[in-house]
Backbone as a ProteinNet text record, in pm:
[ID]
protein_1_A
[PRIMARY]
XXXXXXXXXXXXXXXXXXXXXXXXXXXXXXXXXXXXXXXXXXXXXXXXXXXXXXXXXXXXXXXXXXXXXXXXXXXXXXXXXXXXXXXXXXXXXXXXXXXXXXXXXXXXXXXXXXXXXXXXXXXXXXXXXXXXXXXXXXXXXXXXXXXXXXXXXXXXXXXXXXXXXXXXXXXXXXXXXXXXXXXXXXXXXXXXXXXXXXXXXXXXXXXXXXXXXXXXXXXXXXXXXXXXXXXXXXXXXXXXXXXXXX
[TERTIARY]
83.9	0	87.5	40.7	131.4	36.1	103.6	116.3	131.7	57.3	104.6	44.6	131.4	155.8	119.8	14.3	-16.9	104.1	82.4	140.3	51.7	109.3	215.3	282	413.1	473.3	553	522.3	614.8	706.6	796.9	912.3	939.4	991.1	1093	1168.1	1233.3	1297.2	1249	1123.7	1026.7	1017.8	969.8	948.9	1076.3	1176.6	1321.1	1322.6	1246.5	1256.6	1217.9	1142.6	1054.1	1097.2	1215.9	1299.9	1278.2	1188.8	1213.4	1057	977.9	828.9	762.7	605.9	574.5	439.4	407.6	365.2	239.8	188.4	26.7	26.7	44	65.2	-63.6	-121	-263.9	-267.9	-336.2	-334.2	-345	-447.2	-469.3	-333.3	-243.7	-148.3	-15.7	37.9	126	285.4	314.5	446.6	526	518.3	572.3	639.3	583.7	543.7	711.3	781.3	929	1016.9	1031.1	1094.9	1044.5	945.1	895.1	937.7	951.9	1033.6	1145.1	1206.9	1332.2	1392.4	1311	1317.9	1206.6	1068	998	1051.8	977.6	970	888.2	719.7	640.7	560.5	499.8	412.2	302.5	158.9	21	-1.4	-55.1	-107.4	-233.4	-271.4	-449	-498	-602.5	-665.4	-722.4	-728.4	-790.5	-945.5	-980	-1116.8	-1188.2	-1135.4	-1208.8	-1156.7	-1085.9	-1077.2	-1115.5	-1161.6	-1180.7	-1358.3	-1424.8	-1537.7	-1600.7	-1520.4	-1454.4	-1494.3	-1404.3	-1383.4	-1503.1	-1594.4	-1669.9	-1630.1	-1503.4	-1442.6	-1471.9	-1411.7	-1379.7	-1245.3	-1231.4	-1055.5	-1025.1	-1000.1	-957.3	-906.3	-952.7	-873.3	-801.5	-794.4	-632.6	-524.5	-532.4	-410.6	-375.6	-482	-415.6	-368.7	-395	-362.2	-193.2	-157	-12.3	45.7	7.7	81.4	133.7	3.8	47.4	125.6	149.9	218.2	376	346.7	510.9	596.4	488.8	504.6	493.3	447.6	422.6	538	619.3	739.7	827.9	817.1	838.2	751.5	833.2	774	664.1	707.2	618.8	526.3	492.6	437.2	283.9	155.6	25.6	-19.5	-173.4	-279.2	-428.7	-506.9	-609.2	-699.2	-751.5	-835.7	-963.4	-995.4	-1038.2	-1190.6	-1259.8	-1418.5	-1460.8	-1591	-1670.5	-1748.7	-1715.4	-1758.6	-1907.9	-2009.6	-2102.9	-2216.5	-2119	-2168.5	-2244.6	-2269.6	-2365.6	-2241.5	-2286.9	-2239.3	-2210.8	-2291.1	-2294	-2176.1	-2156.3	-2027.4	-1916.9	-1918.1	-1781.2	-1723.4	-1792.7	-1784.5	-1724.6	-1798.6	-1711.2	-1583.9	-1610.9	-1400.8	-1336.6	-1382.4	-1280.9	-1230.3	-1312.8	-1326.2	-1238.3	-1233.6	-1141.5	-996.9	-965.1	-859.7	-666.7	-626.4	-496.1	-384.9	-397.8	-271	-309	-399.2	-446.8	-446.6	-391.7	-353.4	-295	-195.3	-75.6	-212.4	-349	-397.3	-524.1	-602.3	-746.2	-849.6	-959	-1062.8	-1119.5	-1220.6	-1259.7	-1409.3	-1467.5	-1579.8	-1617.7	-1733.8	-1798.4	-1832.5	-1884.3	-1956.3	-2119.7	-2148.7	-2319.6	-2297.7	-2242.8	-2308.8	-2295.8	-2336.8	-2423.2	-2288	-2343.5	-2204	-2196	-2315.2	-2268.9	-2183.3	-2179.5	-2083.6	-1930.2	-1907.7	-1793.6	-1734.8	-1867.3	-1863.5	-1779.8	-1799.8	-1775.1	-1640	-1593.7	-1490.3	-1356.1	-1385.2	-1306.3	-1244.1	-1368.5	-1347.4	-1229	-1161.5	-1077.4	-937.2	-989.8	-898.7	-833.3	-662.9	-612.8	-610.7	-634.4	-676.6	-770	-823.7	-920.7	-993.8	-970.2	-1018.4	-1123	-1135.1	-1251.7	-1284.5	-1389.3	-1429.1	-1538.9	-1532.8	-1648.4	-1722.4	-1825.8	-1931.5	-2080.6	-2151.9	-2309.3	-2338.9	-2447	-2481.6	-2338.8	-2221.1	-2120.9	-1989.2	-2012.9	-1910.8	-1815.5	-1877.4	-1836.2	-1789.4	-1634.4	-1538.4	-1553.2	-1588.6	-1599.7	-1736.5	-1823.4	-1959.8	-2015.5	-2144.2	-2205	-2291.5	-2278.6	-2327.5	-2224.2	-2099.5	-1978	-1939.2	-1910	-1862.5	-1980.3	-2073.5	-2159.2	-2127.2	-2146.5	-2083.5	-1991.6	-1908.2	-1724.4	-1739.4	-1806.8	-1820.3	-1901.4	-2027.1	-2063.7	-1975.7	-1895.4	-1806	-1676.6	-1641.6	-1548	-1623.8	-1701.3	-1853.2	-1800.5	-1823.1	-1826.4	-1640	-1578.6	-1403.7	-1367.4	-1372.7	-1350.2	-1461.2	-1482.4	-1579.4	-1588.8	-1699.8	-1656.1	-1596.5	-1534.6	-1448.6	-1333.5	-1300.7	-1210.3	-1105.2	-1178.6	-1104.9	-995.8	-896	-842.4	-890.3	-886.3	-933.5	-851.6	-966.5	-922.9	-837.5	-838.7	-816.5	-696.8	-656.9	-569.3	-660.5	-722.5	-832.4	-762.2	-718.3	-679.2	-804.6	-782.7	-915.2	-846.4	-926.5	-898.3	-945.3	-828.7	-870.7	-874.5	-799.8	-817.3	-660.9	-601.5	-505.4	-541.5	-685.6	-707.2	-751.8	-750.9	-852.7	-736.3	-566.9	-491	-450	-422.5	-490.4	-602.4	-684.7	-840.2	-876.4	-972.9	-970.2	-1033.6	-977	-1026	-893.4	-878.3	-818.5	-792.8	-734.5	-684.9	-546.1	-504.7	-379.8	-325.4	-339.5	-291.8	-406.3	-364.8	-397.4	-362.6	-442.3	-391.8	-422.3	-345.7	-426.7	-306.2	-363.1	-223.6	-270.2	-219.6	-234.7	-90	-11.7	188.3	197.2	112.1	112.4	49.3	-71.3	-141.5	-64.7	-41	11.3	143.1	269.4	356.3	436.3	421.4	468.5	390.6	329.6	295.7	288	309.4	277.7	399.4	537.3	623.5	737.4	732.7	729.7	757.2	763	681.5	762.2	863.5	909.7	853.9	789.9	784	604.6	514.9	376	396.8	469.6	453.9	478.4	616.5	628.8	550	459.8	355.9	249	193.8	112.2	177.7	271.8	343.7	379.8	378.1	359.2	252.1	112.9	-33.8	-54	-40	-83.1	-242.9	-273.8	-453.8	-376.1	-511.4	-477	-458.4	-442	-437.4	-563.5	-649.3	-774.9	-874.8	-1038.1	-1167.7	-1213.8	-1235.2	-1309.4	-1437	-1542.3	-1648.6	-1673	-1746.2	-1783.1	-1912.5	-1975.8	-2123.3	-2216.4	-2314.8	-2411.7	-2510.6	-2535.3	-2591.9	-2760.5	-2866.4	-2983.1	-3023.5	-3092	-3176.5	-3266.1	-3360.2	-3485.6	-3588.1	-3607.3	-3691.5	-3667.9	-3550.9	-3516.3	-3515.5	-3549.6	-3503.9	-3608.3	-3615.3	-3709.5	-3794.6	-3944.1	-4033.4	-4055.8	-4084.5	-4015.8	-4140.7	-4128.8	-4275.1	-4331.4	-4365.4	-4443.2	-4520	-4514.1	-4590.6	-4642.7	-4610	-4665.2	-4779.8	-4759.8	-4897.2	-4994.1	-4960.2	-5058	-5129.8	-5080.2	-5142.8	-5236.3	-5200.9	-5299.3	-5408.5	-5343.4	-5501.2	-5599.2	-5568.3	-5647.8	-5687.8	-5638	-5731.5	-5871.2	-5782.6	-5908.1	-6016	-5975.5	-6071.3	-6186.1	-6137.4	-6197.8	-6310.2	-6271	-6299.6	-6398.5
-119	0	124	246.4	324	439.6	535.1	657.8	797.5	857.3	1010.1	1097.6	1175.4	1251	1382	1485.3	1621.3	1770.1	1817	1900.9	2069.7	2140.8	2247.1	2169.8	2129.7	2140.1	2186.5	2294.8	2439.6	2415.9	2484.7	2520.3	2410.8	2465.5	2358.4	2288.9	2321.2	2217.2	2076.7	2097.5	2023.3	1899	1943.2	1889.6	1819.2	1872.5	1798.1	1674.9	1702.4	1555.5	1423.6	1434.8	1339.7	1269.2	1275.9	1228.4	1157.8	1047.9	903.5	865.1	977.6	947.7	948.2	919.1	932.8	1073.9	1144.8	1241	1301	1378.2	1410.6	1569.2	1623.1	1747	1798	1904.6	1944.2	2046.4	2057.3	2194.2	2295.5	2280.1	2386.7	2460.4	2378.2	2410.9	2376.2	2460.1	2386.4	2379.3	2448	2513.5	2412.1	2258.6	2178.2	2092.5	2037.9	1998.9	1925.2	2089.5	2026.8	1968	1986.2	1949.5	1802.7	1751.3	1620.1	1537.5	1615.6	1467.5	1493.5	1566.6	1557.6	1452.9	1428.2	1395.3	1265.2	1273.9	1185.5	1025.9	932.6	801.3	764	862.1	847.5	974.2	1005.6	1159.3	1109.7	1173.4	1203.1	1299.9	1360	1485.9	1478.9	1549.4	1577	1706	1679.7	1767.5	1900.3	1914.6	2006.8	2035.4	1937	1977.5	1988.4	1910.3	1986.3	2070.5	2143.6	2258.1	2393.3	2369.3	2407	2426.7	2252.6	2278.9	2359.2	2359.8	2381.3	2593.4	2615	2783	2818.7	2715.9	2756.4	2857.2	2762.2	2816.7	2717.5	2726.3	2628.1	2679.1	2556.3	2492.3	2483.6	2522.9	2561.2	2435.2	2337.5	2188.7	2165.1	2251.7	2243.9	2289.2	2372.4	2421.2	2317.1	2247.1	2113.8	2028	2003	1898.9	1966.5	2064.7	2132	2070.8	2108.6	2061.3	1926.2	1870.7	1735.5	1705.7	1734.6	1689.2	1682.1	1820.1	1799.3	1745	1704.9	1613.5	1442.2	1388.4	1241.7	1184.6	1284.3	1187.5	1112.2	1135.3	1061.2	946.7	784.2	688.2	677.1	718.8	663.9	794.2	869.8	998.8	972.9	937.2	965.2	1077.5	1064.9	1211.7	1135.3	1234.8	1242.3	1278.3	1229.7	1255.6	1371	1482.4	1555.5	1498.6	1595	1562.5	1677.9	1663.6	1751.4	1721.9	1720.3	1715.4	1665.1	1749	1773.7	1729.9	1699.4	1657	1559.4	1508.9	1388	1300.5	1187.2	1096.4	1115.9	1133	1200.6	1330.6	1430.6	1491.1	1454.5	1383.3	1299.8	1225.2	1132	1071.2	1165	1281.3	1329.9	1384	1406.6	1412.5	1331.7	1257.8	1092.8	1071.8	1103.3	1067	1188.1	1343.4	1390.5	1385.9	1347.8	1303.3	1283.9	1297.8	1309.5	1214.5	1162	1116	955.5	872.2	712.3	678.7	620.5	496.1	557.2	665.2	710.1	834.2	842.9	863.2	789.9	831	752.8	833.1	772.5	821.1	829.7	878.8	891.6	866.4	763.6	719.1	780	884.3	878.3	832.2	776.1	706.4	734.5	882.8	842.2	808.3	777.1	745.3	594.8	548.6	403.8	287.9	198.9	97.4	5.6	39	14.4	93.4	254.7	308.9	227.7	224.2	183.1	40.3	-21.3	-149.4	-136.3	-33.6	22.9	33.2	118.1	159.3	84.9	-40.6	-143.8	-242.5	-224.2	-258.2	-224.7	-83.3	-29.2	-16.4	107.4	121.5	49.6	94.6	-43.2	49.7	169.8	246.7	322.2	319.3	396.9	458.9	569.9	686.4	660.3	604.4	633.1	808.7	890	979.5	1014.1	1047.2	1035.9	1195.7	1199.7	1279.4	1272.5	1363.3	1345.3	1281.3	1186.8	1115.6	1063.1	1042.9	963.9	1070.8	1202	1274.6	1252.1	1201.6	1216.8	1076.5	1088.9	972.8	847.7	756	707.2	695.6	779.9	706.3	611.6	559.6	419.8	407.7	492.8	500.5	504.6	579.2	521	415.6	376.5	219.6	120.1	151	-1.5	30.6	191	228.8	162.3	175.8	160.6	-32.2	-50	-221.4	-247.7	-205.9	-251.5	-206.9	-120.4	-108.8	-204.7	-254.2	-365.4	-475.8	-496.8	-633.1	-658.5	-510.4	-495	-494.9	-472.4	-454.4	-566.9	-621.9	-785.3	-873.9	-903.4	-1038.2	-1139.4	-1185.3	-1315.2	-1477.1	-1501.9	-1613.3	-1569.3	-1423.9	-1366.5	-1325.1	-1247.2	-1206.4	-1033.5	-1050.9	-976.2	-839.1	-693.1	-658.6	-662.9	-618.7	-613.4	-513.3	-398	-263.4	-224.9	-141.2	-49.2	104.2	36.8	153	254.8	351.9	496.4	523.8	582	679.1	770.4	888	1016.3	1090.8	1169.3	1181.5	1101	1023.6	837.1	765.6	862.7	843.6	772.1	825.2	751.7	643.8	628.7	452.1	341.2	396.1	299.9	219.2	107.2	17.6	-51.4	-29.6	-62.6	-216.2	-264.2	-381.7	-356.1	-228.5	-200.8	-223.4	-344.7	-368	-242	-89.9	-48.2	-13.6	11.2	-1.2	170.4	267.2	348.7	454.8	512.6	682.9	803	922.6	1056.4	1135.1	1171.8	1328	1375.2	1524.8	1642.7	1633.9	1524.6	1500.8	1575.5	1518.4	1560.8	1712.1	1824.6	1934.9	2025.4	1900.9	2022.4	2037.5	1896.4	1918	1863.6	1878.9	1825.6	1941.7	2040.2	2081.5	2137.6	2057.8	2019.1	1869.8	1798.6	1630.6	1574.7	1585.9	1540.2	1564.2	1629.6	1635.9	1563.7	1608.8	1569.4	1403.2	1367.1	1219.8	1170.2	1169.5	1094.3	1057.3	1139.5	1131.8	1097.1	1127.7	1013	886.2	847.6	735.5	646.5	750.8	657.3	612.5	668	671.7	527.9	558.1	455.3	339.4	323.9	140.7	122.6	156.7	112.6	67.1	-43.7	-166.1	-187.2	-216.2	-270.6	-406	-486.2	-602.6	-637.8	-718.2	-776.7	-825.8	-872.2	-913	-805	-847.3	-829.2	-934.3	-916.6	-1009.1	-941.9	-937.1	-882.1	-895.9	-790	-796.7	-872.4	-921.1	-995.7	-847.3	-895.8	-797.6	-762.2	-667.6	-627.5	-598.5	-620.8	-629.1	-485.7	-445.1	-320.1	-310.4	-209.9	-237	-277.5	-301.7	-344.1	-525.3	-555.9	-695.2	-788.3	-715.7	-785.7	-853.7	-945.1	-1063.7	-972.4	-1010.8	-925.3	-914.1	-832.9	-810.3	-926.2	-1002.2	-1084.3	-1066.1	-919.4	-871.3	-784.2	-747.9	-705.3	-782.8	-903.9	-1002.2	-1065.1	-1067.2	-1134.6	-1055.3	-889	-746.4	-807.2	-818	-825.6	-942.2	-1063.7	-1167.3	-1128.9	-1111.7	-1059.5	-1009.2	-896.1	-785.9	-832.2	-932.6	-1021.6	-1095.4	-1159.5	-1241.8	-1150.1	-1066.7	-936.7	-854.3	-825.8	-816.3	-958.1	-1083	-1196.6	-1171.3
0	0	0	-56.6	-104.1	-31.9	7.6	126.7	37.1	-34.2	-75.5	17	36	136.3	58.1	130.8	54.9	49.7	-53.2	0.1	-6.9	-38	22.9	129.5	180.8	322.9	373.2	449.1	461.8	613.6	638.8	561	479.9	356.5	292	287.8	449.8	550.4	595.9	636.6	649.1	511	433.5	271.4	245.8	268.7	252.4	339.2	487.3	563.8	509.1	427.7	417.6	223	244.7	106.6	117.3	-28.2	-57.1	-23.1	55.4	66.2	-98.3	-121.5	-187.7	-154.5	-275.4	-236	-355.7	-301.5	-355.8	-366.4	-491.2	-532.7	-614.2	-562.5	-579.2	-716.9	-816.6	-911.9	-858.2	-762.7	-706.9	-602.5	-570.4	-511.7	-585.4	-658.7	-707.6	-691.1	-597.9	-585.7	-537	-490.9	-439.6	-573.9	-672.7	-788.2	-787.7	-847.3	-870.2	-761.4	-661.4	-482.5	-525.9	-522.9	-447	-636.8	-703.2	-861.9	-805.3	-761	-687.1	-593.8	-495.7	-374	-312.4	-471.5	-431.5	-465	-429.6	-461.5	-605	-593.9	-645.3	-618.8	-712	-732.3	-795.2	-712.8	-727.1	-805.8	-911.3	-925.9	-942.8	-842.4	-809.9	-890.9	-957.1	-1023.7	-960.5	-821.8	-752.6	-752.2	-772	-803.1	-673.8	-609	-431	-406.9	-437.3	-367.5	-421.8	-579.9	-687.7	-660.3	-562.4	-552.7	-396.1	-316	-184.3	-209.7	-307.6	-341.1	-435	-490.4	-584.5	-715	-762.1	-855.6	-981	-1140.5	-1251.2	-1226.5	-1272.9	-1329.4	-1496.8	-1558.6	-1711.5	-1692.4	-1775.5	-1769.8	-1889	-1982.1	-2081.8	-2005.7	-1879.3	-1845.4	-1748	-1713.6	-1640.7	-1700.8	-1800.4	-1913.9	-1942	-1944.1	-1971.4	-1899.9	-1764.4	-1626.7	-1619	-1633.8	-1626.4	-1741.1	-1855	-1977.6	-1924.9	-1826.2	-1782.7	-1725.1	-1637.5	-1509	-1481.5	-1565.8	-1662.9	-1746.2	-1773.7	-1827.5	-1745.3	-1591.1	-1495.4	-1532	-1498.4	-1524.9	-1408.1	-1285.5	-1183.6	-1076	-1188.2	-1138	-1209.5	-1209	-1259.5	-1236	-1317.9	-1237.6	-1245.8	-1132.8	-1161.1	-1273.1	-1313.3	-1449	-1414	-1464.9	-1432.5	-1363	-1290.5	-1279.6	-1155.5	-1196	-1091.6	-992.4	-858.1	-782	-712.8	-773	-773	-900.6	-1000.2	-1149.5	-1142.8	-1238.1	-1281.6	-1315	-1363.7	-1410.2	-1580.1	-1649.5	-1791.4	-1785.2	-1669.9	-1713.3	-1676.5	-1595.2	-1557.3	-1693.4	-1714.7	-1860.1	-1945.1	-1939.6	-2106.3	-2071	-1957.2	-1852.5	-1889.7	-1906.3	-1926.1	-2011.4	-2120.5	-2245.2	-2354.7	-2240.8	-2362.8	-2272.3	-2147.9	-2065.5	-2196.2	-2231.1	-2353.3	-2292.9	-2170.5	-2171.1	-2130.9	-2160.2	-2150.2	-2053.2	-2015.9	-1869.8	-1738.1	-1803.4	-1711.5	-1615.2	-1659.1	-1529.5	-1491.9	-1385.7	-1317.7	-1304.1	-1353.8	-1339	-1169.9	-1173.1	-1022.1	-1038.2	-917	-889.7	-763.4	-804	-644.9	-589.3	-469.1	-412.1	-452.4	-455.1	-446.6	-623.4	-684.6	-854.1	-791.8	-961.7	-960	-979.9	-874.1	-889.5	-1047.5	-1113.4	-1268.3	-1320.1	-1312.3	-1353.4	-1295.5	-1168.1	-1155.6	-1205.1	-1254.4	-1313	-1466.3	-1491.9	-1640.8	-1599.4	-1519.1	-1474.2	-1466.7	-1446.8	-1373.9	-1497.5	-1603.6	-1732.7	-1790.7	-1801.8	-1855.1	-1841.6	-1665.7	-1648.1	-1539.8	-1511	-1432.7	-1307.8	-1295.5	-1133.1	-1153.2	-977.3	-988.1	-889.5	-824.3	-737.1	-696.9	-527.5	-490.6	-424.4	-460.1	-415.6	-330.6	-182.8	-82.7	-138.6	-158.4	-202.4	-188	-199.8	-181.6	-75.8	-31	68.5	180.9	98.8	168.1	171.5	188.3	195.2	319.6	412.7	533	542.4	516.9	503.7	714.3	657.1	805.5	856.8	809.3	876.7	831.6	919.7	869.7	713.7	696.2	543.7	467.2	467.8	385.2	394.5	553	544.5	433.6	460.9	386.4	214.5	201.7	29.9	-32.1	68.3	21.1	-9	118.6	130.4	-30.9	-51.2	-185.4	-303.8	-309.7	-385.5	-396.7	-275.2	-300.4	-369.4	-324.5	-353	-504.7	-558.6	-747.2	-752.8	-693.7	-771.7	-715.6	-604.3	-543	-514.3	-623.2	-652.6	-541.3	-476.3	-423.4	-512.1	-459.3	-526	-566.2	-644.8	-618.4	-526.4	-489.8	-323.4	-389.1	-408.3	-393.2	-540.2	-526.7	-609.7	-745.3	-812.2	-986.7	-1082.4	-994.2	-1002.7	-888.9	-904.5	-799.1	-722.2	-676.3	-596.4	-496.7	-504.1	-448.2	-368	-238.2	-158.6	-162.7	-220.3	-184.3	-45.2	-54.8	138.5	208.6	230.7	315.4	375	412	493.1	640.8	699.4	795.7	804.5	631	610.2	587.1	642.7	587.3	753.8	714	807.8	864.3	751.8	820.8	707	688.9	656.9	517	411	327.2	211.2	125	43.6	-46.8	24	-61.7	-136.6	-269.9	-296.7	-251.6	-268.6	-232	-164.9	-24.5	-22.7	10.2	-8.6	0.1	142.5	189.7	293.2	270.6	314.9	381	525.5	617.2	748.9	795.4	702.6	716.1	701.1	629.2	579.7	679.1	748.9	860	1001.7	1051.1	1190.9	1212.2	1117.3	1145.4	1283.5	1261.9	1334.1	1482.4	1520.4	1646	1708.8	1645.2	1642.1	1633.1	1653.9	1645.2	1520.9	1414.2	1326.8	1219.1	1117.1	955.3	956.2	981.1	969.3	1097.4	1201.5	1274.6	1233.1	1204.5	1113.7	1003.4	887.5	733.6	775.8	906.8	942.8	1053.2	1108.8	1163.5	1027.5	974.1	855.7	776.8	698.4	622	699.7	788.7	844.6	861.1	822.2	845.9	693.1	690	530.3	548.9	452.8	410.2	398.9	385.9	335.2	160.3	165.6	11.6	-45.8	7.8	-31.2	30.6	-38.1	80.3	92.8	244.7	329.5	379.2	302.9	357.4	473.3	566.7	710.8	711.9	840.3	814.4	768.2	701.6	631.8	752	743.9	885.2	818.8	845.5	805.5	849.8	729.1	718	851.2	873.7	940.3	930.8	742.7	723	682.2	740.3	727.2	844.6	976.5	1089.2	1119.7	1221.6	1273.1	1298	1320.7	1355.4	1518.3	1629.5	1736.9	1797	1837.5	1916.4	1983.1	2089.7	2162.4	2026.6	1965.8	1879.1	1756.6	1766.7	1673.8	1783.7	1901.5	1980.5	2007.6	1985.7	2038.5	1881.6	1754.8	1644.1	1626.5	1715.8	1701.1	1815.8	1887.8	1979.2	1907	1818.5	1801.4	1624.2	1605.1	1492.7	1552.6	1653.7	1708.7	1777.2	1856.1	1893.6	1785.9	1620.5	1538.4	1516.8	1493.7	1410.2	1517.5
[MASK]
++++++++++++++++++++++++++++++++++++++++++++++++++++++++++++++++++++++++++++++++++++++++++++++++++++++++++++++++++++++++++++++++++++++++++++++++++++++++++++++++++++++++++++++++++++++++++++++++++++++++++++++++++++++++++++++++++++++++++++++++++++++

């Protein structure tokens, strides 16, 4: 499992500690960009689009497409494939679809779109961005967990087991270690509090020894409310009051 680390990470002193990490460089932020092909292992480039949707701004996505042109001739540097936040599924798609550089980046699946789309998804390409949004923005609650879970369901098949894809969480630094077969994720956890928390190498290096597993092992399925046994003090109030009618 692979660890990019966000940046801006200021001082530049700081950013220098953490040589040989791998790292997650935002459009929206870009001033780190050259330091971390320097110094990285492996480079993220994130499209910015949260923060893009965050500022209630657009992003000119030919000038991202530049960026990245430049930054991709590194063998082991990708990007995010553009998308909107808030979009449909129909504009994501045509994101994808005019995307210029093939493989060398990933599309991104939200959670609230339809796990056929990501079915499509899995088809293609060989990674692929999970994004917490809409209903499941809120990375960690009981409605993401069961999301994320039917989303493995569709990328790790049962009988399978391990997934099909190289699934990235965005924003999901705190999901590494948890029993979620993912291959890589992102926060600027290292960018916000290194310098109160011990600093910036002693947090990428707590972070970077927390592995996912290699497979999914689904959790037991936990029954809806409208699935559970029916409660039996209220199944005998109901026969009474049949026989009370009859």
């Amino acid at each position: 499992m692979m660890h990019y680390h966000g940046t801006p990470i200021t001082p530049k002193s700081a950013l220098q500690q953490l040589a040989g990490r791998n790292f997650c460089v935002s459009f929206a932020h870009p001033q780190d960009v050259k330091t971390v092909h320097e110094i990285g292992q492996s480079v993220m480039l994130d499209n910015g689009a949260f923060s893009a949707w965050r500022l209630g701004i657009e992003i000119n996505w030919w000038d991202y497409y530049k960026w990245c042109e430049e930054w991709l001739c590194y063998p082991t540097t990708w990007a995010v494939i553009p998308d909107v936040i808030d979009g449909t599924e129909e504009d994501n798609d045509k994101l994808i679809k005019r995307w210029p550089f093939g493989r060398r980046g990933a599309p991104v699946w939200h959670l609230n779109e339809s796990l056929d789309r990501l079915r499509h998804m899995i088809c293609y390409w060989q990674r692929v961005c999970f994004g917490s949004s809409g209903d499941y923005a809120k990375v960690g609650s009981d409605r993401w967990h069961l999301r994320v879970s039917e989303a493995f369901d569709v990328v790790a098949p049962e009988g399978v087991g391990r997934p099909t894809v190289w699934v990235h969480m965005m924003r999901g630094m705190a999901l590494a270690g948890s029993h979620y077969p993912f291959a890589s994720v992102d926060s600027t956890n290292v960018a916000q509090n290194h310098k109160r928390d011990g600093g910036p190498v002693a947090i990428a290096g707590y972070w970077d020894a927390k592995q996912c597993p290699g497979r999914w092992n689904p959790p037991p399925k936990q029954l809806n409310l409208d699935a559970r046994a029916p409660d039996p003090r209220r199944f005998l109030r109901d026969q009474e009051a049949s026989i009370r009618v009859a």
